[in-house]
N, C-alpha and C positions, 0 to 999 in steps of 0.2 A: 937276357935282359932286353928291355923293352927300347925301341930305337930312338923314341921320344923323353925324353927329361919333364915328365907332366907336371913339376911346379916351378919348371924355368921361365921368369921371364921372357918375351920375345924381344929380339933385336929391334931396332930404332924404321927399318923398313916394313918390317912386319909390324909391328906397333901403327906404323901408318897405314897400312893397308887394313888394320882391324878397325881405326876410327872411321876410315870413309867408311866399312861397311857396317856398320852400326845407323851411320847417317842414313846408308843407303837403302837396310833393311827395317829401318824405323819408320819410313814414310808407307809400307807392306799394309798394314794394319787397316790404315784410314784411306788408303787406297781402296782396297778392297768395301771397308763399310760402306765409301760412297756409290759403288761399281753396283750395277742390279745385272749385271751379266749372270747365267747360271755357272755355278762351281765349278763343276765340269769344264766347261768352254774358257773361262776364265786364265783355269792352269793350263789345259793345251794353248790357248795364245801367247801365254806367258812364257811359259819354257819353252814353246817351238822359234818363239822370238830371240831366246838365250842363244839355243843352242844353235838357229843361224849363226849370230853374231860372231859364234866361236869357232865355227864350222872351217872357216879358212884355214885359221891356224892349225889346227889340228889336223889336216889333209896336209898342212907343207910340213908336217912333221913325220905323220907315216907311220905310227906310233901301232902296229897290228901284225908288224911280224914274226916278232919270236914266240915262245910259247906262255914267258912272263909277261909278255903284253897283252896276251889273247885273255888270259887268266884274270887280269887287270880290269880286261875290258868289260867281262865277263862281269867282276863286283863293281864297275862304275853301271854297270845297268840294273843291278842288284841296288846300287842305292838310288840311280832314277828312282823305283817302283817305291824305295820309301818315303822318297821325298816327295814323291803324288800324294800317299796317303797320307803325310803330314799336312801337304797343303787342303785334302780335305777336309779333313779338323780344322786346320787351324782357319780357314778359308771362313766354312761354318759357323767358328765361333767369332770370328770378326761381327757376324749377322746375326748372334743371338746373345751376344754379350758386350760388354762397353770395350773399344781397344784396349784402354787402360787393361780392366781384366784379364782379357784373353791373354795379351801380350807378357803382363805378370805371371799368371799360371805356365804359361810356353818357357818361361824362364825355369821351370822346372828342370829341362834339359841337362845341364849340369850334374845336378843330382843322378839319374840316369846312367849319365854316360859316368859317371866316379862310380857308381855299381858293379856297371860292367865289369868295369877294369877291378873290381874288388871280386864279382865271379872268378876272372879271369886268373885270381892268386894275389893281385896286390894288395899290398898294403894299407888301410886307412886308419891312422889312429881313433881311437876309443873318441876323445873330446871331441872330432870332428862330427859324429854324430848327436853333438848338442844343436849344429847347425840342421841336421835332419828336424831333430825337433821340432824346434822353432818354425822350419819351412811347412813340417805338415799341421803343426798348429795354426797358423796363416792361412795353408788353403781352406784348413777346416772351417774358418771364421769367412773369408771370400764368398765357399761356396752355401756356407749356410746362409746369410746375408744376403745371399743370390737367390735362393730358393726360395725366401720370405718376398723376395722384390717378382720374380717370376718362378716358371718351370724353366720355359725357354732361356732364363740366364743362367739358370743350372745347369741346362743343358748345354750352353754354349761354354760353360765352366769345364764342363766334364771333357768336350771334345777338344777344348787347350790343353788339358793334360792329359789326354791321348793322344795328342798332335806333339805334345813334349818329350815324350818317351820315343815318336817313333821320329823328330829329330835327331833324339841322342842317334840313335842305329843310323841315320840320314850321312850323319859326321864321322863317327867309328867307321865307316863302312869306306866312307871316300877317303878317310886319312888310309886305311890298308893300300885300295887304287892307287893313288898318288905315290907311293913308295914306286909304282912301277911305269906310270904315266905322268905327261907335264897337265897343267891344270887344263891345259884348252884342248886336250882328248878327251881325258876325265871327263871335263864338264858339259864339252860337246854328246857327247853318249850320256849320260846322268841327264840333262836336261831334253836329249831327246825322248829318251826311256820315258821318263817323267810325263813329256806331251804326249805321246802315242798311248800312254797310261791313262792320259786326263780324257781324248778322244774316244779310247773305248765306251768310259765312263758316260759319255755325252750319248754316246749313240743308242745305248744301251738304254738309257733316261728316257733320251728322246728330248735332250737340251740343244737350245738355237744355238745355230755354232756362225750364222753370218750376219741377218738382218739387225741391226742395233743402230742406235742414232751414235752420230759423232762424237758424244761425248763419251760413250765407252768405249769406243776403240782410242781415244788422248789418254783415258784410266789405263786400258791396257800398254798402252805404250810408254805410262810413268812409269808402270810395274813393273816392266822389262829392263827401265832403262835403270831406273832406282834401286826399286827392290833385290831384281837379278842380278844385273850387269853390276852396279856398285857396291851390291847386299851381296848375295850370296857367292859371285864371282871373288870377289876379296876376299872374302874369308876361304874362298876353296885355294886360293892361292899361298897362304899359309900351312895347311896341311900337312906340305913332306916337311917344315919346319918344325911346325907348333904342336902341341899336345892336342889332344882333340880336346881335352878336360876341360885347357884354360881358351881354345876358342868359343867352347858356349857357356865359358863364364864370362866373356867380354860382352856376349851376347845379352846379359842384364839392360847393357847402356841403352839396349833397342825400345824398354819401357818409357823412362822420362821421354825419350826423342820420340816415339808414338804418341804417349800421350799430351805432349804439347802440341802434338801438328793436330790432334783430335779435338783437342781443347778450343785451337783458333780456329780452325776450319770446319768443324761437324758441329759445336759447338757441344761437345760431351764433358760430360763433368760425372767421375764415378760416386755413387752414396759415399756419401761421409763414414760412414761404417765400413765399408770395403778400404779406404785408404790405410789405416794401420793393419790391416790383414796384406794390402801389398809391400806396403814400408816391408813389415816381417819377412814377410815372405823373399824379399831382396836378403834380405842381411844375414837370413836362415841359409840363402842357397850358398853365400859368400861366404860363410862361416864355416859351412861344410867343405865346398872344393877348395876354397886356401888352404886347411888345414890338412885338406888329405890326400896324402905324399902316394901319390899312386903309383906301383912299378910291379908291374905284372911282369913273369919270366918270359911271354913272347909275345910277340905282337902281331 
């Protein structure tokens, strides 16, 4: 039996700790669309920034000596390497599609990771996949819609729900970690993995990794402070609690919060035709994970 209860509510601290990062990981979006740093260099400032932050704690914890820890550390650097590759999509699609979009599509995740755990043996009842429906009917209307408006917002379509699928694995992978690490090893090794992951990327490019005006290195350090530290740090701190299922179903709230900070600050407004393919596409993914009682025999 699976160590997690994937349609328990969470406790009143954890419930807190998922809103600030919703707020946290909302601002991600419209950060990056305003940012002209290249991808590459972006996520290595980003995560190298995280995984300073956490780096203390994780050194007065010590957390690499037995062989459950090494093992641990082992898939927190196995999700680093996913959570790069998500941030290039999703990084990507920030710049070739509206946040609103992107960020809808990324909400895929859910869906995803309730797969998994359906590979995995679990359970999901029959009616829950009316909510599948619904969602792939959504992106289909999103991304047609997108494709009549450009390529490049197709394209930047495509690479959110490539970037959503390899969040789900981003979350599965750290909720395993976490079982054997506290979150500021985990996430000191995850977000270092992640930067030395982005670094390669950059050199390999042949992307600027220093000369930038001041105003993107205040981007990058909203990124870190916002996105990471209050975004994905909170929600990694849920993990050995919470289901992975219903942390990236929490992860829906990150749309509206994006797309209002987009809205007053970038001044984006998605086609009127895209807005009920996301409506949908919310209520598709909601319909799905509420309704499916996931409980895979191991975890």
């Amino acid at each position: 039996m699976s160590k997690h209860d994937h349609t328990a509510i969470p406790g009143a601290k954890d419930l807190g700790l998922l809103s600030i990062g919703v707020v946290g990981i909302g601002t991600s979006g419209p950060v990056i669309a305003a940012s002209i740093m290249p991808v590459p260099s972006l996520i290595f400032w980003r995560n190298l920034g995280g995984a300073l932050m956490m780096l203390p704690f994780a050194l007065k914890r010590a957390e690499w000596r037995t062989k459950d820890q090494q093992r641990a550390i082992a898939w927190s650097a196995l999700a680093g390497f996913f959570l790069a590759m998500h941030f290039i999509c999703f990084f990507l699609a920030m710049r070739y599609t509206s946040v609103a979009t992107g960020t809808a599509l990324t909400a895929l995740q859910p869906i995803f990771a309730a797969i998994f755990f359906k590979v995995r043996g679990g359970v999901i009842p029959s009616r829950a996949w009316s909510g599948m429906l619904i969602a792939f009917f959504s992106v289909a209307l999103i991304t047609g819609i997108d494709l009549q408006i450009s390529l490049r917002n197709f394209v930047g379509d495509l690479l959110a729900i490539l970037g959503a699928a390899l969040s789900a694995g981003y979350v599965l992978i750290g909720s395993k970690a976490q079982q054997k690490l506290t979150t500021s090893t985990y996430t000191t090794v995850c977000y270092l993995t992640c930067a030395v992951t982005g670094l390669v990327i950059a050199i390999a490019s042949g992307s600027e990794l220093f000369n930038f005006q001041a105003r993107q290195w205040w981007l990058v350090l909203a990124l870190i402070i916002g996105a990471q530290f209050l975004g994905h740090t909170m929600f990694n701190m849920t993990l050995s609690r919470v289901s992975p299922v219903i942390v990236s179903l929490v992860v829906f709230f990150e749309v509206p919060v994006s797309a209002i900070i987009a809205f007053i600050w970038l001044d984006q407004i998605p086609a009127a035709g895209i807005i009920p393919g996301i409506i949908g596409l919310l209520i598709g993914c909601g319909i799905f994970v509420s309704r499916a009682k996931v409980r895979p025999d191991n975890d």
